[in-house]
N, C-alpha and C positions, 0 to 999 in steps of 0.2 A: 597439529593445531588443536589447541583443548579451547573444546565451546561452553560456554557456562548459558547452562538454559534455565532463563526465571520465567517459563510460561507465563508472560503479560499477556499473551492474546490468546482468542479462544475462536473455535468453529466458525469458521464463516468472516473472519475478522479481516480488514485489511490493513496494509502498514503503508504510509505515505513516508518517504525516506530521503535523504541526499544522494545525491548519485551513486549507483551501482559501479565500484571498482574491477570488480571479481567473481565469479562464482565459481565453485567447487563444485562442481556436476557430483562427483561420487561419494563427496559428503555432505549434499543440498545444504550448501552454506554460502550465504552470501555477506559480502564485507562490501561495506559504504564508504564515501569517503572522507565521512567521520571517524571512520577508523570502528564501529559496528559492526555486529556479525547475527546476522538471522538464520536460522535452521529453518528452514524448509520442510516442514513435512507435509505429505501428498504432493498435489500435481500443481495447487494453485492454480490462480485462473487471472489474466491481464486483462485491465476496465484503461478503458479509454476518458479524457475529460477531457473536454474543453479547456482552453489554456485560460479564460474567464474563465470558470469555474473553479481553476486551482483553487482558489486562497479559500473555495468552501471544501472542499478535500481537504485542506488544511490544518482547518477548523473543526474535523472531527466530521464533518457529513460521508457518509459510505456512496461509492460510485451510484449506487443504484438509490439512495436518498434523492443525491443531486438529480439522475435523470427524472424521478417521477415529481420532484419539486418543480423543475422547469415545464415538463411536458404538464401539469396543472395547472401553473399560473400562465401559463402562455408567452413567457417572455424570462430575460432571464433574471436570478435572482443576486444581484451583486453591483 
């Protein structure tokens, strides 16, 4: 499997995706099922959201925007 990497994301980034078909443990590659293929490097880290809250994941809010958006306003934002 040859991965064509265009480095779009950077440290700390997260990818909001279609569902996870596949991963490649030994060549931290994952394929969606759009038919996408992400490389993996490091460990990564899994964020939880609210199923309200998706469509601001969506939208480009980072798991830890949405939590400190919600936990300020006191209620939720959507």
């Amino acid at each position: 499997m040859a991965v064509h990497l265009a480095f779009r994301f950077a440290r700390e980034d997260y990818v909001c995706t279609t569902q996870i078909m596949k991963v490649y443990i030994d060549k931290q590659v994952i394929e969606t099922a759009s038919g996408s293929l992400y490389k993996a490097i490091g460990k990564g880290q899994e964020a939880i959201v609210e199923f309200e809250d998706f469509e601001l994941l969506r939208n480009g809010f980072s798991p830890k925007q949405i939590r400190q958006m919600n936990r300020n306003s006191g209620c939720k934002l959507h």
